[in-house]
PLY file of the C-alpha trace (Angstrom):
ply
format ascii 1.0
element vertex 138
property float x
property float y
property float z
element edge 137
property int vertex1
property int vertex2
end_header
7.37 94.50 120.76
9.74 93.48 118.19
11.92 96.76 118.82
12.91 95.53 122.36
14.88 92.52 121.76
16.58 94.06 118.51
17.63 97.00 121.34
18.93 94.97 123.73
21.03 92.57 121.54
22.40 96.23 120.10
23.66 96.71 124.26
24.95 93.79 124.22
27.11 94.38 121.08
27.77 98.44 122.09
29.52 96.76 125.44
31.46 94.41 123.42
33.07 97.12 121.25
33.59 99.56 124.16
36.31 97.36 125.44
38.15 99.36 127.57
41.23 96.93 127.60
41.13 96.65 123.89
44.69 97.30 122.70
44.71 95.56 119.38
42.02 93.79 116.68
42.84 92.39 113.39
40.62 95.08 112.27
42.99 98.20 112.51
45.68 96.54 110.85
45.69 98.18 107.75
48.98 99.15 106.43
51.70 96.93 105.01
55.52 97.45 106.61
58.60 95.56 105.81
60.67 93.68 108.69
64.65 93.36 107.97
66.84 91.10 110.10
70.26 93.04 110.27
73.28 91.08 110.29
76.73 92.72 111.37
79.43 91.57 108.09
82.96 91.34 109.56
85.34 93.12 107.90
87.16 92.01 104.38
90.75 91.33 104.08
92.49 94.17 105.41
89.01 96.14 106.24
88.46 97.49 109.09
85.06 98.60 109.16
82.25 96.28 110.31
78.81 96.81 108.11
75.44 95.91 108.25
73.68 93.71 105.75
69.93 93.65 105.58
67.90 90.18 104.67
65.15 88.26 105.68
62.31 90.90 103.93
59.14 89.96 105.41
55.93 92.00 104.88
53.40 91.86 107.30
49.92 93.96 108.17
50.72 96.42 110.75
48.30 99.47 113.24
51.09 102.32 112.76
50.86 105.18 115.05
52.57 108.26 115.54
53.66 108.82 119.23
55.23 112.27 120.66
56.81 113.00 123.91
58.09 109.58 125.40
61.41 109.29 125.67
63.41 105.49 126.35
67.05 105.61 128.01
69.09 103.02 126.98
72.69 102.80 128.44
72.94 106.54 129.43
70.99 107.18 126.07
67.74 108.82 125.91
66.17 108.35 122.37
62.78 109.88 121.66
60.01 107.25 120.50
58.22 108.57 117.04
56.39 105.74 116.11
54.29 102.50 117.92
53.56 99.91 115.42
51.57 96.86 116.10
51.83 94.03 114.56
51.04 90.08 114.74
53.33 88.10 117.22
56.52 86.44 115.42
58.50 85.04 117.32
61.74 86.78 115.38
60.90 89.84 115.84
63.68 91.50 118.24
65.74 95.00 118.50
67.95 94.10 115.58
64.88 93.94 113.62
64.40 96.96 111.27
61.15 98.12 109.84
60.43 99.63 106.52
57.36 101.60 106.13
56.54 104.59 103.69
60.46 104.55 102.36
61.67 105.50 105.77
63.10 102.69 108.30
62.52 102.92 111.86
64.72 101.09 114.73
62.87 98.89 117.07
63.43 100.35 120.32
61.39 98.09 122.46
59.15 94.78 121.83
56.39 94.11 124.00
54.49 91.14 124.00
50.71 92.00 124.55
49.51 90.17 127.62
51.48 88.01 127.15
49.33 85.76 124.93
51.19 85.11 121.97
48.94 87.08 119.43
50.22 90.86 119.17
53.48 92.97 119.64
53.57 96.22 120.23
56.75 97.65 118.98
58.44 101.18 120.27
60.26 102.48 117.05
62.29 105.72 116.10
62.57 106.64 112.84
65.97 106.72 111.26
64.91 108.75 107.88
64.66 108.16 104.09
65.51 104.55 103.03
66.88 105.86 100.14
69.35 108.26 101.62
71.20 104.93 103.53
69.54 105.78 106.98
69.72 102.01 108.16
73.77 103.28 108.75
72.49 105.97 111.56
0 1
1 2
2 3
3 4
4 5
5 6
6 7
7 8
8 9
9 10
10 11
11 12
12 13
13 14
14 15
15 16
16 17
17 18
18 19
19 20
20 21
21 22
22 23
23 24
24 25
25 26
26 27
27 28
28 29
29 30
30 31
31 32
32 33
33 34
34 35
35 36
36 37
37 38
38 39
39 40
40 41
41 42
42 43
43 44
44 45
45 46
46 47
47 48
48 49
49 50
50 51
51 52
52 53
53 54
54 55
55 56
56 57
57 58
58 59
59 60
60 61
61 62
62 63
63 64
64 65
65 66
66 67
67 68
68 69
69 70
70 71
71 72
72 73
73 74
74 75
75 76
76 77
77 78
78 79
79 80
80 81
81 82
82 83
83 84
84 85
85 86
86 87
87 88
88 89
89 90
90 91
91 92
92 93
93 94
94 95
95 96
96 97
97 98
98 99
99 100
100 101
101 102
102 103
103 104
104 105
105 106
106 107
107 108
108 109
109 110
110 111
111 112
112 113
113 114
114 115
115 116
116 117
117 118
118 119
119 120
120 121
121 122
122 123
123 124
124 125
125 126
126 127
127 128
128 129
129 130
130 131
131 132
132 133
133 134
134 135
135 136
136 137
């Protein structure tokens, strides 16, 4: 008698974690990744190169996940999408954004707010290589 109750409360939680339209829990958040605000530097005195300047470091828990085979067209571009990181919602999170994980960077390609609820993003990235080797410049 004491077995039923215990077997139907285990149901109940089974249904709960089967959600199909679960997309993101604080749960699978387990790696750390860098975010980097880019900032175009005009030119010095008789320069006339723009470059980019990197601040803003803020580390945050992040569900990184390779992806292979989708492809994003930007302005007669097509760039291939390597990565889809998820992350808590921040509101400053945009496409200049850069993301540091592992010593490589990756370029936010796309930012998608979850349901539109405030609480995750989903972020379509490409990785741009070895932070080391200046691949923020690609």
């Amino acid at each position: 008698m004491l077995f039923v109750p215990l077997l139907s409360r285990m149901n109940v939680i089974k249904k709960v974690l089967e959600r199909p339209n679960r997309v993101a829990c604080i749960g699978d958040m387990r790696e750390r990744v860098k975010l980097h605000i880019r900032e175009i530097v005009a030119p010095v005195f008789e320069g006339v190169d723009f470059t980019e300047k990197f601040s803003g470091i803020k580390e945050v828990w992040a569900n990184v996940k390779t992806v292979s085979g989708q492809t994003i067209f930007i302005i007669n571009i097509d760039v291939s999408i390597t990565h889809e990181i998820i992350i808590r919602y921040d509101a400053d999170v945009d496409s200049e954004t850069w993301i540091e994980h592992n010593k490589n960077n990756f370029k936010i390609l796309d930012v998608e707010d979850l349901d539109e609820r405030h609480e995750f993003l989903r972020l379509k990235c490409a990785k741009r290589g070895d932070k080391d080797l200046g691949a923020a410049q690609a």
